[in-house]
N, CA, C and O atoms as a Maestro MAE file, in Angstrom:
{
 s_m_m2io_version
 :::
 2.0.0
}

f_m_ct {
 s_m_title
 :::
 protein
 m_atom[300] {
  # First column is atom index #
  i_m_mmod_type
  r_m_x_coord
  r_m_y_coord
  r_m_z_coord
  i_m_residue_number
  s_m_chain_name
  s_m_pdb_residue_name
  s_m_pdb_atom_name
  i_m_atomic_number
  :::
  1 25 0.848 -1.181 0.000 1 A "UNK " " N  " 7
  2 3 0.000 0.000 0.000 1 A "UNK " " CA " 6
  3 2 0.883 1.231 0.000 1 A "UNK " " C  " 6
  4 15 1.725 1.470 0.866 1 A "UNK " " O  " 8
  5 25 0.614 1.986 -1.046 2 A "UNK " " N  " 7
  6 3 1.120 3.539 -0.738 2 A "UNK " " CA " 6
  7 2 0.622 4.159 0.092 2 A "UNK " " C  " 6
  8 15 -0.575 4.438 0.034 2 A "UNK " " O  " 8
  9 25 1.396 4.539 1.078 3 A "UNK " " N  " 7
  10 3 1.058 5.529 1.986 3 A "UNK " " CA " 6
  11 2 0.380 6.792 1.931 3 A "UNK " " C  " 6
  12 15 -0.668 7.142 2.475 3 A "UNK " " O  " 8
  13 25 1.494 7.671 0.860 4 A "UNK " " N  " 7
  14 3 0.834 8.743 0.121 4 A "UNK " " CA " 6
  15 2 0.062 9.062 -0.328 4 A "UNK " " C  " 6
  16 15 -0.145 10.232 -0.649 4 A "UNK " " O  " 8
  17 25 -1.035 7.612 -0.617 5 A "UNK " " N  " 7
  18 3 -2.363 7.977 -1.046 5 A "UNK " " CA " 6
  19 2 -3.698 7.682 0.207 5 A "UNK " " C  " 6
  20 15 -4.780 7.109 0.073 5 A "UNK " " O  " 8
  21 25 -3.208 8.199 1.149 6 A "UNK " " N  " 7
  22 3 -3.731 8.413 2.400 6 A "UNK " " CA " 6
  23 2 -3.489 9.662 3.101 6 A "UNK " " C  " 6
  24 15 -3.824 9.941 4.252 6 A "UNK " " O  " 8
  25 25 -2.758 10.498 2.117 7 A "UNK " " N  " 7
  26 3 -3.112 11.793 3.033 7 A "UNK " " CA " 6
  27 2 -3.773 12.718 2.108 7 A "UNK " " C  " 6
  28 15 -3.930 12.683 0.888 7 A "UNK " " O  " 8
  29 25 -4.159 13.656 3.127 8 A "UNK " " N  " 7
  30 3 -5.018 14.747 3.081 8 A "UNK " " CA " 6
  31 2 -6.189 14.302 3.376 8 A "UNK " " C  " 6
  32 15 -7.118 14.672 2.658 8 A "UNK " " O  " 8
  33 25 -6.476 13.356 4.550 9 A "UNK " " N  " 7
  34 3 -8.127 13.612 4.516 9 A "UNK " " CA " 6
  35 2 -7.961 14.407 5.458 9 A "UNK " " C  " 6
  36 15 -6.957 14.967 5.898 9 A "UNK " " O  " 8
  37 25 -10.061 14.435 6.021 10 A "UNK " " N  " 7
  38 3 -10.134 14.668 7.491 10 A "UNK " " CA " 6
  39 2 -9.215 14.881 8.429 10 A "UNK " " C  " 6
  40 15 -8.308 14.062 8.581 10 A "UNK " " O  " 8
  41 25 -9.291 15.838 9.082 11 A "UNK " " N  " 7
  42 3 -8.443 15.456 10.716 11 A "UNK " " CA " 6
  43 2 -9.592 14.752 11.693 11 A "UNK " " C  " 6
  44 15 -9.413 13.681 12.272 11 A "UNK " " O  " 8
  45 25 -10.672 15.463 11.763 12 A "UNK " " N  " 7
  46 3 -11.353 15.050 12.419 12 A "UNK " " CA " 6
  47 2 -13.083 13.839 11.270 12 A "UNK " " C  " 6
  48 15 -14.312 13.894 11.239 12 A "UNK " " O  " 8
  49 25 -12.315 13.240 10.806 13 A "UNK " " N  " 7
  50 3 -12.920 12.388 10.106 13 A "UNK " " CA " 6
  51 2 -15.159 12.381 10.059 13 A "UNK " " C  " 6
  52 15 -15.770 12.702 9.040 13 A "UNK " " O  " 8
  53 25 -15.616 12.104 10.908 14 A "UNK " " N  " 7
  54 3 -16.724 12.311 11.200 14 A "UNK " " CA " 6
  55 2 -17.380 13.371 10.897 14 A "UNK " " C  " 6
  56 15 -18.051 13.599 9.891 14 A "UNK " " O  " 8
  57 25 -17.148 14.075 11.879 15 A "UNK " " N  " 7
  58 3 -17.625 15.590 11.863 15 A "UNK " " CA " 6
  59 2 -17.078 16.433 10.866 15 A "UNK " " C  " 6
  60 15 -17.883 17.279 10.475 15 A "UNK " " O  " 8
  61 25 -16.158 16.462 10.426 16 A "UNK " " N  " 7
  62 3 -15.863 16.698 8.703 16 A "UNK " " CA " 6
  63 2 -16.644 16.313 7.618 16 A "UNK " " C  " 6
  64 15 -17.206 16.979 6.749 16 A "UNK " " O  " 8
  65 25 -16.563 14.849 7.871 17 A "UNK " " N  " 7
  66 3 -17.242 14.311 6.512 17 A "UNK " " CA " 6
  67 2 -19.108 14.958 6.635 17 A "UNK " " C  " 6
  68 15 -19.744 15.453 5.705 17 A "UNK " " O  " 8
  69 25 -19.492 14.783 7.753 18 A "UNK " " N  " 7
  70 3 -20.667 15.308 7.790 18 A "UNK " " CA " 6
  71 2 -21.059 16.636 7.466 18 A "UNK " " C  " 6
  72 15 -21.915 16.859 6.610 18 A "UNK " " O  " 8
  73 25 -20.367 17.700 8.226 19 A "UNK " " N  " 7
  74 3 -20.381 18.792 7.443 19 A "UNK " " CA " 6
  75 2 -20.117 19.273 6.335 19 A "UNK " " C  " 6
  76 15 -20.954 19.998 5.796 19 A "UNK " " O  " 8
  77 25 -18.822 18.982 5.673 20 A "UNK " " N  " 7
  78 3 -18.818 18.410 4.135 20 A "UNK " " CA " 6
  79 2 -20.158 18.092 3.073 20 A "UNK " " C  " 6
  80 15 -20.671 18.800 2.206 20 A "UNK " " O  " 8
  81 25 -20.408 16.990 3.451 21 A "UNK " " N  " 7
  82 3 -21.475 16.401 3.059 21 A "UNK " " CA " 6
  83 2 -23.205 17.261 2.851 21 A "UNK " " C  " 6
  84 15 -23.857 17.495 1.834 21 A "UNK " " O  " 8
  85 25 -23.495 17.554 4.384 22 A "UNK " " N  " 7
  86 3 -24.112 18.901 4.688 22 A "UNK " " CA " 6
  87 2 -23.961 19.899 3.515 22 A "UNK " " C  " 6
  88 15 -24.857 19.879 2.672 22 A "UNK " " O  " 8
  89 25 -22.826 20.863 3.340 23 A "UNK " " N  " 7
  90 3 -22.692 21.816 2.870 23 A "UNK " " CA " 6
  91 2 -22.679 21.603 1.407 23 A "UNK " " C  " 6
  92 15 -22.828 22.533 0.615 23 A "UNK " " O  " 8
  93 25 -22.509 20.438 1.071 24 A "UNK " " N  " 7
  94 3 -22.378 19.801 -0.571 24 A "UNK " " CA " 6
  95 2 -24.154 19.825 -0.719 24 A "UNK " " C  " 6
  96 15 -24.889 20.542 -1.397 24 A "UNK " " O  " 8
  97 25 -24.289 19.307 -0.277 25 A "UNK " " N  " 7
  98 3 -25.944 18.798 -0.730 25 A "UNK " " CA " 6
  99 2 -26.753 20.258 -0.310 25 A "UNK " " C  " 6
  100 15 -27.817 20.390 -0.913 25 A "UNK " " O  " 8
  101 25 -26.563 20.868 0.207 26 A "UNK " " N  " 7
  102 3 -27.041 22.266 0.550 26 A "UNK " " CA " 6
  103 2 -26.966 22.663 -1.353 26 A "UNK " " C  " 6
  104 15 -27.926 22.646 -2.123 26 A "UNK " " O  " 8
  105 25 -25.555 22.982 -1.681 27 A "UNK " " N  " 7
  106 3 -25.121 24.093 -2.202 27 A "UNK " " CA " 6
  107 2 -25.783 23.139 -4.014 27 A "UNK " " C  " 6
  108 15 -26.061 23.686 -5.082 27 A "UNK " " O  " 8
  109 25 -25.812 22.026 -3.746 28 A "UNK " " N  " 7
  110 3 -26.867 21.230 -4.820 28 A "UNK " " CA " 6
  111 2 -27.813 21.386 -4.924 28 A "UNK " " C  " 6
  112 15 -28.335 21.226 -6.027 28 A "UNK " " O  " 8
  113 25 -28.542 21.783 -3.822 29 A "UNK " " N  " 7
  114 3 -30.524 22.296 -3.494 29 A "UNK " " CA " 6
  115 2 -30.762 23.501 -3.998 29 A "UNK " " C  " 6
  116 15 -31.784 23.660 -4.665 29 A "UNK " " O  " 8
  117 25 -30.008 24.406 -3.811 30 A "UNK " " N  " 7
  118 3 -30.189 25.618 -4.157 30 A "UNK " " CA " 6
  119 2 -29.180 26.400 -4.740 30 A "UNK " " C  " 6
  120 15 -28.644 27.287 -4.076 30 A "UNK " " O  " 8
  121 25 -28.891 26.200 -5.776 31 A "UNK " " N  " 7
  122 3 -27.910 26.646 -6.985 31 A "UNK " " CA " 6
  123 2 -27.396 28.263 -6.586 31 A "UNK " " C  " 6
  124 15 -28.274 28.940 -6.050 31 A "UNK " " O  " 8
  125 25 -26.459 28.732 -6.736 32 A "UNK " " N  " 7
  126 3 -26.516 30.300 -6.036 32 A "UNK " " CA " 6
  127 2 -25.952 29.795 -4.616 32 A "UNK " " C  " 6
  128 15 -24.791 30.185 -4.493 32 A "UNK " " O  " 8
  129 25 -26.264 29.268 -3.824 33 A "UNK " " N  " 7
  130 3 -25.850 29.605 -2.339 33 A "UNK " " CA " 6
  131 2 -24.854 29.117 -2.549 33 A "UNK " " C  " 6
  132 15 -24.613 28.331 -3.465 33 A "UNK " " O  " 8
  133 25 -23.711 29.730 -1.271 34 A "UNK " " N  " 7
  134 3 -22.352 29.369 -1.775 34 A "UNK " " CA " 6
  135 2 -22.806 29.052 0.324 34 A "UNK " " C  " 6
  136 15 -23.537 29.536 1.188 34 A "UNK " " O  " 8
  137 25 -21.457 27.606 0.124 35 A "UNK " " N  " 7
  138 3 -21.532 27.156 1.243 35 A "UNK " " CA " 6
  139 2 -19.783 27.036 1.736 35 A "UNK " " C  " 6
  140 15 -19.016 27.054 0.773 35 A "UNK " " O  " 8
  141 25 -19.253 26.943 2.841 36 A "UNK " " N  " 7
  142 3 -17.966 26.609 2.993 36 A "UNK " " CA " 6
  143 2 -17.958 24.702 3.116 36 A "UNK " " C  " 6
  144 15 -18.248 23.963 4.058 36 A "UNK " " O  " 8
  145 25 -17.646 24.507 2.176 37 A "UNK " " N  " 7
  146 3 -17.056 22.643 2.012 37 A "UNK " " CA " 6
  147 2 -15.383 22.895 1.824 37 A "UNK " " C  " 6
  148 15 -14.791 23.395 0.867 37 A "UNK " " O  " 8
  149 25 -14.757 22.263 3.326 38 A "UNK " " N  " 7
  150 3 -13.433 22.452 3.569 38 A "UNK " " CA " 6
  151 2 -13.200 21.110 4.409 38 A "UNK " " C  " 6
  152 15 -14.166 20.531 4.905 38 A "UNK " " O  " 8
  153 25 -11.798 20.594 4.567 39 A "UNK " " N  " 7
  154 3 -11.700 20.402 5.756 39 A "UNK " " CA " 6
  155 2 -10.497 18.900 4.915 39 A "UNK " " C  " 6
  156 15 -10.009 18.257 5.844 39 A "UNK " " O  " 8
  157 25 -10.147 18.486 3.877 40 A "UNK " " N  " 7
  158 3 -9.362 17.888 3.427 40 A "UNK " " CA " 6
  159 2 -8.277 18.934 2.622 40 A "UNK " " C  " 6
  160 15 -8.501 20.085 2.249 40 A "UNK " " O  " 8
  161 25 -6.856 18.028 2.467 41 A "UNK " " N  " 7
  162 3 -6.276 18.979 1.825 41 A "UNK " " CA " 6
  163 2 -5.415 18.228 0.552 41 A "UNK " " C  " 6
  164 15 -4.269 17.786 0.628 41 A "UNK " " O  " 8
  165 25 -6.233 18.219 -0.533 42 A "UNK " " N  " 7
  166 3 -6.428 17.438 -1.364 42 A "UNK " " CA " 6
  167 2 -4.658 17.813 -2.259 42 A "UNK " " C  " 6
  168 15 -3.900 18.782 -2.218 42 A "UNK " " O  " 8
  169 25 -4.619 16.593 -2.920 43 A "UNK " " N  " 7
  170 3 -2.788 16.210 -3.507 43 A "UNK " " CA " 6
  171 2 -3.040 17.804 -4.731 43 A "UNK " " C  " 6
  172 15 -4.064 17.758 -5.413 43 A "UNK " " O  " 8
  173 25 -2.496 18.541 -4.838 44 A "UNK " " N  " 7
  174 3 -2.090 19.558 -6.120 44 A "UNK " " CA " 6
  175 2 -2.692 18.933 -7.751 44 A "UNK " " C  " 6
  176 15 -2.457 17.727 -7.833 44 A "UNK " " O  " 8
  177 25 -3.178 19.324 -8.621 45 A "UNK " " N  " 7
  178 3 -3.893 20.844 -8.727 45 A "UNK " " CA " 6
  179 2 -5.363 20.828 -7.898 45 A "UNK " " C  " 6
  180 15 -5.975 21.861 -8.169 45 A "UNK " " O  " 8
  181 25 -5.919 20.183 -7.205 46 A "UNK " " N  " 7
  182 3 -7.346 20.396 -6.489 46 A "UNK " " CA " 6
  183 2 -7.004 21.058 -5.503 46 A "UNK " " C  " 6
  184 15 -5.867 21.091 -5.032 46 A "UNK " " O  " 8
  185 25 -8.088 21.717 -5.058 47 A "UNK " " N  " 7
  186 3 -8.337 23.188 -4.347 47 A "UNK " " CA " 6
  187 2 -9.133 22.355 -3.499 47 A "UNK " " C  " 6
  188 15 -9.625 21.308 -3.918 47 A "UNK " " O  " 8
  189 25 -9.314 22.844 -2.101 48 A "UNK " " N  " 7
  190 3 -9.524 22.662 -1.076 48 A "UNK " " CA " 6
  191 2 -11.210 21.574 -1.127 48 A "UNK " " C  " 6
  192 15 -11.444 20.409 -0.805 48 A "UNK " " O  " 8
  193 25 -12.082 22.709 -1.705 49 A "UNK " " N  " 7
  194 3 -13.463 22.265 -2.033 49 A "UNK " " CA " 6
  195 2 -13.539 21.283 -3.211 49 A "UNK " " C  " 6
  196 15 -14.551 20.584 -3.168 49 A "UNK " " O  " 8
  197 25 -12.753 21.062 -4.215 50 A "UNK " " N  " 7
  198 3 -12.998 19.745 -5.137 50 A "UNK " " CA " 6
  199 2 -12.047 18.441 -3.883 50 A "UNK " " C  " 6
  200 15 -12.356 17.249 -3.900 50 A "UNK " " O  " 8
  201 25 -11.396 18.767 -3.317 51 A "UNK " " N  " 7
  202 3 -10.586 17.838 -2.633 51 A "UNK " " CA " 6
  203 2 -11.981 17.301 -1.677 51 A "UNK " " C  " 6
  204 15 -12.101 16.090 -1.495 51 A "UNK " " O  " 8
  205 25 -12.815 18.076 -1.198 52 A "UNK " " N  " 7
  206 3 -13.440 17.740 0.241 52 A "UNK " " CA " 6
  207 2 -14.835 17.030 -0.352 52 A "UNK " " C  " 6
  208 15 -15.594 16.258 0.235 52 A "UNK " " O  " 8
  209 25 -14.917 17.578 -1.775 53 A "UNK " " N  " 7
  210 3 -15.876 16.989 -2.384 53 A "UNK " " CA " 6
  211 2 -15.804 15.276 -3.335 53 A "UNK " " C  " 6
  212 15 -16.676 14.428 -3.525 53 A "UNK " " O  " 8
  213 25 -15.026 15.315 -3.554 54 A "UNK " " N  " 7
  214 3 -14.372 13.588 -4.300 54 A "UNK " " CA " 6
  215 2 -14.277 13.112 -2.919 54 A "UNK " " C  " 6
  216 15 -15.012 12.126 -2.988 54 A "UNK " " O  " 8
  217 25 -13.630 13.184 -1.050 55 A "UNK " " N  " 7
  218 3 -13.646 12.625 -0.409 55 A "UNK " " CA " 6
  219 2 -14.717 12.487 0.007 55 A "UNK " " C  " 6
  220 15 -15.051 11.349 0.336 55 A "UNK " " O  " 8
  221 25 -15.494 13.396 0.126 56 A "UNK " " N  " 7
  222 3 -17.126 13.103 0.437 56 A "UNK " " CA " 6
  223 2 -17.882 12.376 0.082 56 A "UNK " " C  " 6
  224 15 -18.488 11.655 0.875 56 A "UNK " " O  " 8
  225 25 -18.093 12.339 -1.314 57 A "UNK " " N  " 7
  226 3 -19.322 11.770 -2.430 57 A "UNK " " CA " 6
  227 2 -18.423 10.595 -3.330 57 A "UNK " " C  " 6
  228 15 -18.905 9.778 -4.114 57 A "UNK " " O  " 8
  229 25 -16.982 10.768 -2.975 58 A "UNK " " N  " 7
  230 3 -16.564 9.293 -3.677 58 A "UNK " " CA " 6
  231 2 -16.416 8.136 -2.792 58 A "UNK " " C  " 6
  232 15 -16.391 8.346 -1.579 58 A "UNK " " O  " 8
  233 25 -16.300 6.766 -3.306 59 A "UNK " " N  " 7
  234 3 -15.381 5.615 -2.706 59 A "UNK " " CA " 6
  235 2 -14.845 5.091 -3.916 59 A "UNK " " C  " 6
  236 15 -15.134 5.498 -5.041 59 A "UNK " " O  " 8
  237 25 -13.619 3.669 -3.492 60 A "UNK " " N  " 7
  238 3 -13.206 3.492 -4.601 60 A "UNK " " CA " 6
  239 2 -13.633 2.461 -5.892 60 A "UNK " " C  " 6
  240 15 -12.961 1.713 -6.603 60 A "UNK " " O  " 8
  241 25 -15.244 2.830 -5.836 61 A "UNK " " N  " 7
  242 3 -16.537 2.012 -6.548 61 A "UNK " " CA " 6
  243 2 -17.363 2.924 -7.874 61 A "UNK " " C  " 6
  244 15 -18.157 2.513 -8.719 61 A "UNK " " O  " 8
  245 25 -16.802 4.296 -7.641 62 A "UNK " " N  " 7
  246 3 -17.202 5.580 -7.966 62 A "UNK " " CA " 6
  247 2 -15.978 5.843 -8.948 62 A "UNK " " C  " 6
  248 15 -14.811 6.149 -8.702 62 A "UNK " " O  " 8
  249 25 -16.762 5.582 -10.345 63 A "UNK " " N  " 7
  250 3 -15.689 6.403 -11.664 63 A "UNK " " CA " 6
  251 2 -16.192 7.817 -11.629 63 A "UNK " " C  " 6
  252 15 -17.259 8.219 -11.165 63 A "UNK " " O  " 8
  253 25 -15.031 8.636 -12.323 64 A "UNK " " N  " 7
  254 3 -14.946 9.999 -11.695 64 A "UNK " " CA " 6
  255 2 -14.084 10.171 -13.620 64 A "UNK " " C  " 6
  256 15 -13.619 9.291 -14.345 64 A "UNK " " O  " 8
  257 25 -14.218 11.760 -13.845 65 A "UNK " " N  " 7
  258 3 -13.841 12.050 -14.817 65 A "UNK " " CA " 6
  259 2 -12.490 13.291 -14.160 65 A "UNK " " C  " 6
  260 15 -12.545 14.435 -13.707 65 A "UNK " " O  " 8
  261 25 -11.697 12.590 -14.347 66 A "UNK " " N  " 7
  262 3 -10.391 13.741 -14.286 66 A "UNK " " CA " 6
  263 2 -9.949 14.681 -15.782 66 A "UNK " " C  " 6
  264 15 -9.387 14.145 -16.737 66 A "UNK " " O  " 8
  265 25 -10.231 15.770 -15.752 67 A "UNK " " N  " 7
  266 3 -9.685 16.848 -17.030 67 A "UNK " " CA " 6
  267 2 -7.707 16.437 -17.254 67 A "UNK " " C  " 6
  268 15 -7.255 15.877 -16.255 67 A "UNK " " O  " 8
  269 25 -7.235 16.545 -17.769 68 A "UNK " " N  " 7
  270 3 -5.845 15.928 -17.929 68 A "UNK " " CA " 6
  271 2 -4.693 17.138 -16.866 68 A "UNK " " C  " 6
  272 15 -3.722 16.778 -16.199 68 A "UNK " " O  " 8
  273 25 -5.023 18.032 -16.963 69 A "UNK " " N  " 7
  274 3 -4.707 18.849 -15.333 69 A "UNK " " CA " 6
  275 2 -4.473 18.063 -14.235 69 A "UNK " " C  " 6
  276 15 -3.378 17.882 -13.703 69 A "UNK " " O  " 8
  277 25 -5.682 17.533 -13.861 70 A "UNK " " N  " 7
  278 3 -5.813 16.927 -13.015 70 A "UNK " " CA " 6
  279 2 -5.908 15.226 -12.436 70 A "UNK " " C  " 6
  280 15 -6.262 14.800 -11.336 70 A "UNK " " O  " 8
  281 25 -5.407 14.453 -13.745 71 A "UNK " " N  " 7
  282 3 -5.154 12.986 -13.981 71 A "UNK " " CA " 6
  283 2 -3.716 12.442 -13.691 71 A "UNK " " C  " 6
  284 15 -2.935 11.838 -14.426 71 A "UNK " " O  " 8
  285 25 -3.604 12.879 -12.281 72 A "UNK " " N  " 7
  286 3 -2.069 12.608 -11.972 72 A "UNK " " CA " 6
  287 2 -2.452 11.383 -11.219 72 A "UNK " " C  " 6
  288 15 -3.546 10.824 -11.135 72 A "UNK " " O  " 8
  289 25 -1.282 11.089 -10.682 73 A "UNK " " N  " 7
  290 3 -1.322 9.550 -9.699 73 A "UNK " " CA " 6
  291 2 -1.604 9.976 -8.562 73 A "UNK " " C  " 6
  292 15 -2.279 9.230 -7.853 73 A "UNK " " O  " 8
  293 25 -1.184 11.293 -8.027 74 A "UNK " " N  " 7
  294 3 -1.327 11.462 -6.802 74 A "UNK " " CA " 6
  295 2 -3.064 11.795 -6.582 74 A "UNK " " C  " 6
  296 15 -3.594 11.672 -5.478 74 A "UNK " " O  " 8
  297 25 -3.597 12.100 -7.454 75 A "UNK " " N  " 7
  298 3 -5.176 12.690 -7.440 75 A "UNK " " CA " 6
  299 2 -5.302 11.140 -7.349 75 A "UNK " " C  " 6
  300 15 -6.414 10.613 -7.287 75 A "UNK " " O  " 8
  :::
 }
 m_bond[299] {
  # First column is bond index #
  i_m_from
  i_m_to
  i_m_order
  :::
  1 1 2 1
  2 2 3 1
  3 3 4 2
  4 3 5 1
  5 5 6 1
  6 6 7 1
  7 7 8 2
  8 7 9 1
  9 9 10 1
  10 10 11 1
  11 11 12 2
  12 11 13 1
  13 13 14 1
  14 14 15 1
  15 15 16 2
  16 15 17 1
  17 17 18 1
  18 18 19 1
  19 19 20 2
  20 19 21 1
  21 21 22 1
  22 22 23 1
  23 23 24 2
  24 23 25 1
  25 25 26 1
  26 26 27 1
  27 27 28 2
  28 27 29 1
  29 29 30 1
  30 30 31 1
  31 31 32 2
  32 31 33 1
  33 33 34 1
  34 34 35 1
  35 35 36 2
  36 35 37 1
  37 37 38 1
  38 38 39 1
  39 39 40 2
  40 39 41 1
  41 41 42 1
  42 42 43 1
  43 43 44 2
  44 43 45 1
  45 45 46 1
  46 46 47 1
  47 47 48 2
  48 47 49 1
  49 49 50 1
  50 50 51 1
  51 51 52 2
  52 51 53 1
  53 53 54 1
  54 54 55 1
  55 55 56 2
  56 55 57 1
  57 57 58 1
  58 58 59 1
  59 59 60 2
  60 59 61 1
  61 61 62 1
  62 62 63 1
  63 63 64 2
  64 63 65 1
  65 65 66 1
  66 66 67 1
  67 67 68 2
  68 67 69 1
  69 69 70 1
  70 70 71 1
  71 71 72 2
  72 71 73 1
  73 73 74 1
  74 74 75 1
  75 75 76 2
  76 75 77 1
  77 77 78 1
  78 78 79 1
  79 79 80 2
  80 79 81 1
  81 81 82 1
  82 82 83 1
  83 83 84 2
  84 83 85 1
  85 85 86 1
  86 86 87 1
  87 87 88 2
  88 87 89 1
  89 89 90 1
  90 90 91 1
  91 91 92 2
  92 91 93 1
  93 93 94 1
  94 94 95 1
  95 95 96 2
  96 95 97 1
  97 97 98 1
  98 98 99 1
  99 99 100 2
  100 99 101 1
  101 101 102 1
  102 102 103 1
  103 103 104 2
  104 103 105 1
  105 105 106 1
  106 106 107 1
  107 107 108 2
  108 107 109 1
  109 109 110 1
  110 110 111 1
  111 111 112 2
  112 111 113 1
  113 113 114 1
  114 114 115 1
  115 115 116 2
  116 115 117 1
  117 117 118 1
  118 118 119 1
  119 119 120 2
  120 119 121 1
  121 121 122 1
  122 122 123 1
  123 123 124 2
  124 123 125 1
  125 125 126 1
  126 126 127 1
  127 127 128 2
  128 127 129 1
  129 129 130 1
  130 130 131 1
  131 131 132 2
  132 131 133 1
  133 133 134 1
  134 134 135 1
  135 135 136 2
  136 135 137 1
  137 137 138 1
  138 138 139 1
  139 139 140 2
  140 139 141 1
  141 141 142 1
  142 142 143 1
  143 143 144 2
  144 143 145 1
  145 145 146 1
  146 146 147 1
  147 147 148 2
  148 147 149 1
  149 149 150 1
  150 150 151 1
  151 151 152 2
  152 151 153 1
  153 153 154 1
  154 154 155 1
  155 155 156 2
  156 155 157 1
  157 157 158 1
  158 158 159 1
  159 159 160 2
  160 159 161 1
  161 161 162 1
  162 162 163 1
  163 163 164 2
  164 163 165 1
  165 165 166 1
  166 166 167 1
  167 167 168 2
  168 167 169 1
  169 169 170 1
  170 170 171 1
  171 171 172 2
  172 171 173 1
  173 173 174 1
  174 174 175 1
  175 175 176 2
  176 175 177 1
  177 177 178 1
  178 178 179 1
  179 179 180 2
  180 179 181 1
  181 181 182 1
  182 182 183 1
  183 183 184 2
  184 183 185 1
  185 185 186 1
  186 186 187 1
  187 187 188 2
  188 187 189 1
  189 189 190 1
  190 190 191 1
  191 191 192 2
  192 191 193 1
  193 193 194 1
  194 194 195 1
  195 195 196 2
  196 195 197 1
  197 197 198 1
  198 198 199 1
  199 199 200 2
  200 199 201 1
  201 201 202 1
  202 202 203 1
  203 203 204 2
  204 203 205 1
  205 205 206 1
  206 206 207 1
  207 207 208 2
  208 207 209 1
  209 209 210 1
  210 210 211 1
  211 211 212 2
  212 211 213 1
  213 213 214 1
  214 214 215 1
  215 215 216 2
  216 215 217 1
  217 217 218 1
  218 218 219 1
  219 219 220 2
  220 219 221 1
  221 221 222 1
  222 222 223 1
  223 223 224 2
  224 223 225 1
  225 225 226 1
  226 226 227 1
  227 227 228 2
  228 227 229 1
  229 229 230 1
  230 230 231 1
  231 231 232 2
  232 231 233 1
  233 233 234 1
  234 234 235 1
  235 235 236 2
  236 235 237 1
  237 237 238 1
  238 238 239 1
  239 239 240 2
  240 239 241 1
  241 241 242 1
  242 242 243 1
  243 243 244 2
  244 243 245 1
  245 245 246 1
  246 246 247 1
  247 247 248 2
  248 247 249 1
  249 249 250 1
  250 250 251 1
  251 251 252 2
  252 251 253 1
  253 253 254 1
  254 254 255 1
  255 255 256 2
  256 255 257 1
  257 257 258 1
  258 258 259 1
  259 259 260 2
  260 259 261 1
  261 261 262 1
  262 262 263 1
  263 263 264 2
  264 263 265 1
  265 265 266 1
  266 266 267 1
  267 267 268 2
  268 267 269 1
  269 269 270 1
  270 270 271 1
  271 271 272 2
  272 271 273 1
  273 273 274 1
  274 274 275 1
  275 275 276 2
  276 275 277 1
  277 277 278 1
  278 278 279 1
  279 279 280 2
  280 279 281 1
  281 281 282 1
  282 282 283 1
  283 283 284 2
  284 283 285 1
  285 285 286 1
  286 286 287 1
  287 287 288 2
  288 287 289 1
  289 289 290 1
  290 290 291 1
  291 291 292 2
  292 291 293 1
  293 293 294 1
  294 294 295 1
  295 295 296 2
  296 295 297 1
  297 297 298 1
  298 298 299 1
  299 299 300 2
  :::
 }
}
């Protein structure tokens, strides 16, 4: 197992992912509201909120479309 592909989640795992989660599905209900989804610190080029959002709403069962920016090994 690579190690390296175990960091940046959660610190506080739970209560992250929930609020996360929370603030994702908020900001899906009502298009316009801007919510703070933070709390992972996702491998370079993802920004804080695509990082907190693939840890949120993905597992590794979930195909995902990476732009070539962002189709590194470490993502």
């Amino acid at each position: 197992m690579q190690t390296h592909a175990l960091e940046g989640g959660f610190t506080d795992a739970p209560i992250d992912a929930a609020c996360a989660f929370r603030g994702l599905m908020t900001a899906m209900a009502r298009p316009g509201t801007i919510c703070d989804v933070s709390g992972a610190t996702p491998p370079a080029p993802l920004g804080a909120a695509a990082g907190t959002a693939i840890l949120t709403l993905c597992d590794p069962d979930t195909p995902i479309y990476l732009g070539t920016a962002c189709d590194t090994q470490d993502v």
